[in-house]
N, C-alpha and C positions, 0 to 999 in steps of 0.2 A: 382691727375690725373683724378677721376672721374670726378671732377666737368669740368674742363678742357673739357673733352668729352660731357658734358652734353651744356656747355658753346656753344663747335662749333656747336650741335645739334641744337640750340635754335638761332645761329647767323641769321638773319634777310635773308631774299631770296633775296636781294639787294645787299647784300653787300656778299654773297655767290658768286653772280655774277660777281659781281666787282673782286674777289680776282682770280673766275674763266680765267676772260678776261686780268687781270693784263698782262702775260704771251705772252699773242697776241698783246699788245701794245707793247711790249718790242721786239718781235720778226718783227713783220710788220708795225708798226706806226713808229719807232726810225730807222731802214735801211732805211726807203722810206724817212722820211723830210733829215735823211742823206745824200743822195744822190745827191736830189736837194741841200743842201746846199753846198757841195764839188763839186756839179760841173761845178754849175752855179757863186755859190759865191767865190769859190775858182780856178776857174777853169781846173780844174781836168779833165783828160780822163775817158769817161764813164768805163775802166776798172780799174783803180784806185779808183773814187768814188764809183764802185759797193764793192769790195776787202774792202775796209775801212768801208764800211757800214753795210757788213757782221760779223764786230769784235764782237760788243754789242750785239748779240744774243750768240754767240758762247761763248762767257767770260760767259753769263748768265747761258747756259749751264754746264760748267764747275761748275762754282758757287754751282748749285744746287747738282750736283755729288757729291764734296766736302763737302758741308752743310749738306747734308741727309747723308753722310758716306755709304751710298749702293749706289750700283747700279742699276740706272733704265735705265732697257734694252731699252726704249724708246728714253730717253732723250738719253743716250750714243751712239743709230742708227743716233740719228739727227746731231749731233756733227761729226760723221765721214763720214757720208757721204758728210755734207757740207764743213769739212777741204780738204779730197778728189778731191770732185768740185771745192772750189776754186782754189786750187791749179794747178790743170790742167788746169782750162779757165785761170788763170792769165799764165800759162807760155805759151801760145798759144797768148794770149792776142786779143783774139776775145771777145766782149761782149756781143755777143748772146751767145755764148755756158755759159758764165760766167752765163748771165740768164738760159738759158736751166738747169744750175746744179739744178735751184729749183724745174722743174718737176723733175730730177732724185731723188733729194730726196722725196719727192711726193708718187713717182712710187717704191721705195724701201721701203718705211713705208709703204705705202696699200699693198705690197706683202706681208709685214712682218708680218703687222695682221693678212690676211688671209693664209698665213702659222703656223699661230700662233694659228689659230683656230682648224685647222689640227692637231695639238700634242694636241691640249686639254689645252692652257695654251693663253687665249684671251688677247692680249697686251693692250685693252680698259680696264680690269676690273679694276686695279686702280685707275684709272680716275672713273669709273663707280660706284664701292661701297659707295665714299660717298655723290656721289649724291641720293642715292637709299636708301639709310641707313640713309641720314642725318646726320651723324655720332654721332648717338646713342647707346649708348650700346644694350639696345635693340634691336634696327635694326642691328648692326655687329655680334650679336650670329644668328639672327633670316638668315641673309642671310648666315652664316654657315651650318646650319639646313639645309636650303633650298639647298645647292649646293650638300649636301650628299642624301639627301629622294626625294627631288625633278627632274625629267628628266625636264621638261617643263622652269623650270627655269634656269637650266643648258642652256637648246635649246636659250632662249630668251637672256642668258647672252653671247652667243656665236653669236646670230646674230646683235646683239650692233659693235662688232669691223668689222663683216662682211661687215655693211653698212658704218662704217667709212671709211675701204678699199677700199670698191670699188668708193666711194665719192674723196677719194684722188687719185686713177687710173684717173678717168675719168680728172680731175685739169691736172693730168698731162698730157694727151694725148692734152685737151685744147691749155695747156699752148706751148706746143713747136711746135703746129699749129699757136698761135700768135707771137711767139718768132721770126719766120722768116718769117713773113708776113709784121709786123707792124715797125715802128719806134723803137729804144732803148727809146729812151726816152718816150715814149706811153706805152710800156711794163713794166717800171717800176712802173706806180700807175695802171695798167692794171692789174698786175702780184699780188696785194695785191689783188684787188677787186677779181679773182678770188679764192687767198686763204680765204678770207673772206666769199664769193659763198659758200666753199667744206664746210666750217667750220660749216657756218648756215645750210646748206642742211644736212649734218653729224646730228646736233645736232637736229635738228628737225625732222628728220624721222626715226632717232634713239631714240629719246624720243617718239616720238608717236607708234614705230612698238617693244621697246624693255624694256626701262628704266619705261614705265608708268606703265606698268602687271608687271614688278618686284620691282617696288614701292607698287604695290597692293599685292603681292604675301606676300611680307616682314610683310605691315600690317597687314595683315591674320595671321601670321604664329604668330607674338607678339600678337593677338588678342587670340589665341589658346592656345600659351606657359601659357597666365594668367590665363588661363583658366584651364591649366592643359593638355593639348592634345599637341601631339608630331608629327602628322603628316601632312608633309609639302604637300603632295600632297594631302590630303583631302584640305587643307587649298587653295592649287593653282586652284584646281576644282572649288571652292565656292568663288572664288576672279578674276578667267579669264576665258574670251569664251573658249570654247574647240577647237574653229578652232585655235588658237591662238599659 
């Protein structure tokens, strides 16, 4: 098992990546050539091509629920709310609202995290530890350490899902400003480019305002443990600005 953990720590930043992005192919690249293929090749009603293109993220979901044997309150919010949606735009059979279900869902996970940061329990940190960690042993005691002796890094692991949230609020309010403005068919490679948008704007001003100081916090903290010293906040002092 250790080597295992030492294995993922050491996987390549490329292909960390790759396995990262897997997920967003399957969810926004496989619906969207979907669609055009059902409804131009087969020709399909935009709300039948939407409804059938919707399956293969949702079965993915499921999938992963099953395969990990827990529950991730994430993945599980995503799965219901999109059964939900579809289900209602299909029996209306309007496919703007069909589209619209994607900001609902959107706008129901950005509330979710920053509700989520409110109890104390940040719905990113999953996501978040082992990019921060690498998934190292080292690095998963040291970001232990750090969530008990440290404030600072608590504060910065909490503002990680905060910027995701309101990154996917904003997606949504976008999106259903385009939803009845533009064409269905304009909205559907419209509708990826902007989940794409939240994704990268998420991931980059989240890495640079949250994940990069508790990337530096964590080294510190493993730099200390070798050393023999246990405290996470001397270690966070001497590893991040104090404005921070």
């Amino acid at each position: 098992m250790e080597s295992q953990q030492q294995s993922a720590g050491s996987q390549p930043a490329g292909s960390r990546l790759g396995t990262a992005l897997m997920p967003l192919v399957v969810d926004a690249g496989i619906p969207l050539a979907s669609y055009y293929v059902l409804s131009s090749g087969f020709g399909m009603s935009d709300v039948a091509a939407l409804a059938w293109s919707s399956v293969v993220p949702a079965l993915r979901t499921v999938w992963g629920l099953v395969r990990e044997r827990s529950v991730n309150g994430l993945a599980l919010l995503m799965l219901v709310v999109n059964v939900v949606g579809l289900a209602t735009s299909s029996l209306t059979g309007d496919p703007r609202l069909m589209m619209a279900k994607d900001s609902a869902t959107s706008s129901v996970i950005g509330l979710a995290m920053l509700l989520s940061v409110g109890v104390g329990r940040p719905l990113m940190t999953a996501g978040l530890k082992p990019w921060v960690t690498k998934g190292s042993p080292e690095g998963d005691a040291a970001w232990d350490r750090l969530r008990v002796h440290s404030a600072r890094f608590r504060r910065l692991e909490r503002r990680f899902t905060v910027i995701w949230g309101a990154s996917l609020l904003t997606e949504c309010v976008v999106r259903v400003v385009c939803v009845y403005l533009l064409p269905v068919h304009v909205m559907v490679w419209l509708g990826t480019v902007l989940t794409l948008v939240s994704i990268l704007v998420a991931s980059v001003a989240g890495g640079a305002c949250s994940a990069e100081y508790m990337g530096r916090l964590v080294e510190a903290d493993i730099r200390d443990a070798s050393d023999g010293a246990a405290d996470g906040d001397r270690a966070a002092a001497a590893a991040v600005p104090a404005g921070v």
